[in-house]
NULUMMI-44756 format. One record per residue (C-alpha): x, y, z. Coordinates in steps of 0.25 Angstrom, whole numbers. Layout:
REM NULUMMI-44756
[atom [X Y Z]]
...
***
This chain:
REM NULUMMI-44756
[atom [-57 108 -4]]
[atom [-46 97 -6]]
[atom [-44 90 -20]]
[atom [-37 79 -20]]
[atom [-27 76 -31]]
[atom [-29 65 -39]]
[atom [-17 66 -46]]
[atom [-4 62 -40]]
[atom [6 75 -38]]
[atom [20 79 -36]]
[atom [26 86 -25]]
[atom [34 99 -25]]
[atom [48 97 -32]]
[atom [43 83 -38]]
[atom [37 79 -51]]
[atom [33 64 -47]]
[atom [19 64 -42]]
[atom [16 59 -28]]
[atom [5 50 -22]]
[atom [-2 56 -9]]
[atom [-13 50 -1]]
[atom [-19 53 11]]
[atom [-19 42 22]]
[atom [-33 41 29]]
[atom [-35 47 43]]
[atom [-42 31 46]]
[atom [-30 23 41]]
[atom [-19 30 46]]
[atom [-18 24 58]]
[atom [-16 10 51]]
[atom [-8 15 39]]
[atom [6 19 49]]
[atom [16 9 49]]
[atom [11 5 37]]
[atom [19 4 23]]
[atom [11 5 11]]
[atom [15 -2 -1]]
[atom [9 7 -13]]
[atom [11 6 -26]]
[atom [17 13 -37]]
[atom [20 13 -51]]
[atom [27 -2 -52]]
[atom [32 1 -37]]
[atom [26 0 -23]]
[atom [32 9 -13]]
[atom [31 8 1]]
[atom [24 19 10]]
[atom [26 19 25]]
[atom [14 26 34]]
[atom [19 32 45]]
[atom [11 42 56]]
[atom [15 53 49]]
[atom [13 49 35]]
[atom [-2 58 32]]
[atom [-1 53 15]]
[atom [5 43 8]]
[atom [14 50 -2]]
[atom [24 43 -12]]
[atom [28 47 -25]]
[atom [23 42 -39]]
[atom [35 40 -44]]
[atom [33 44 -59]]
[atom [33 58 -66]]
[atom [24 52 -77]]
[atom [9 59 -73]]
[atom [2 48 -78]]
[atom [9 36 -72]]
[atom [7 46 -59]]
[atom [-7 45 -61]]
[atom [-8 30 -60]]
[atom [1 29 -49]]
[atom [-7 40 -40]]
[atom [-21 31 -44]]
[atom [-13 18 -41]]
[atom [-8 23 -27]]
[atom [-22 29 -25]]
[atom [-28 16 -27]]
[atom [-19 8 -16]]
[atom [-22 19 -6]]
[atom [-36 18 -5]]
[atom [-36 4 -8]]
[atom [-27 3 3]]
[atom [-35 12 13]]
[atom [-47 3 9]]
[atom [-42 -8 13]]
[atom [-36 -2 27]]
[atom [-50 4 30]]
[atom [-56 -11 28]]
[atom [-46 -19 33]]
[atom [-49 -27 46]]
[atom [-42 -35 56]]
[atom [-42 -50 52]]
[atom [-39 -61 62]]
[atom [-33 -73 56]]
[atom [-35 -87 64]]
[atom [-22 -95 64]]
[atom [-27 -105 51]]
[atom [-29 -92 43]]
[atom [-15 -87 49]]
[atom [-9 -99 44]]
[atom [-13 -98 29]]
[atom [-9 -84 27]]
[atom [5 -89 32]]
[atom [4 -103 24]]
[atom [1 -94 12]]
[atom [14 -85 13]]
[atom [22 -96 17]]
[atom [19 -103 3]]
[atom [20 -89 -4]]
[atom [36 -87 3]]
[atom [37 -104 2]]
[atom [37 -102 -15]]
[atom [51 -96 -15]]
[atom [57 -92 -1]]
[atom [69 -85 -6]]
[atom [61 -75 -16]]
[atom [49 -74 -6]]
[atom [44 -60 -5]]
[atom [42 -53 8]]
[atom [26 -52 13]]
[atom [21 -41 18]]
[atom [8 -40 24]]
[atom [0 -26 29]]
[atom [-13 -32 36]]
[atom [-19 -17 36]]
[atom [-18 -16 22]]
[atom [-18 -29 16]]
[atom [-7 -27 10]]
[atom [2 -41 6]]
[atom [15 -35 2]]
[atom [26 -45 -6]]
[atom [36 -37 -8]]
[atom [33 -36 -22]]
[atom [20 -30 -25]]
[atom [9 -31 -15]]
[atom [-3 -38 -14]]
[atom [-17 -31 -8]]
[atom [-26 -39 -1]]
[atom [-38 -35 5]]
[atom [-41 -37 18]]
[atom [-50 -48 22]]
***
């Protein structure tokens, strides 16, 4: 019988815990090609899922046990939030009206300042509304 840990460990030769999660049979398919913003600690990393990659593994980067435990639980909670929302996202048709807010929107949001305007990044599978600067989780309508 298998357990799995619920506490985050380190690899041989290494005394910073690590992060490993198991990607899901159904969602691999749409997960390659794919770069996950996750976060951790007061920084977001950036995971790139490729045909090979089997589990998302990245370090916690912190020796201190109980700062690792927060992190591993705060990681945990965007995986499964974020495999949630793949397994009900659905395809949305916009009509050309609806098209046209979205873009009036993000024009008034780069309009405020155009030399410090941030760069949008939009991942319609995951909902996903990256600024550049932290993001932003949407749910899917």
């Amino acid at each position: 019988m298998r357990i799995r840990l619920v506490r985050p460990m380190a690899s041989k030769g290494s005394s910073v815990p690590q992060f490993t999660q198991r990607i899901p049979a159904d969602l691999k398919a749409r997960l390659i090609g794919q770069t996950l913003p996750i976060p951790v600690g007061d920084e977001t990393i950036q995971i790139k899922i490729t045909a090979s990659t089997q589990s998302i593994r990245f370090s916690l980067r912190t020796t201190d046990r109980t700062e690792a435990k927060r992190r591993q639980a705060l990681a945990v909670a965007f995986m499964l939030d974020l495999f949630d929302r793949l397994r009900a996202a659905k395809q949305v048709e916009l009509t050309n009206q609806q098209v046209a807010s979205l873009l009036g929107g993000l024009h008034a949001f780069w309009a405020r300042d155009p030399d410090d305007s941030p760069q949008v990044t939009v991942t319609p599978a995951t909902g996903i509304i990256d600024t550049g600067l932290l993001p932003v989780y949407r749910t899917p309508s």
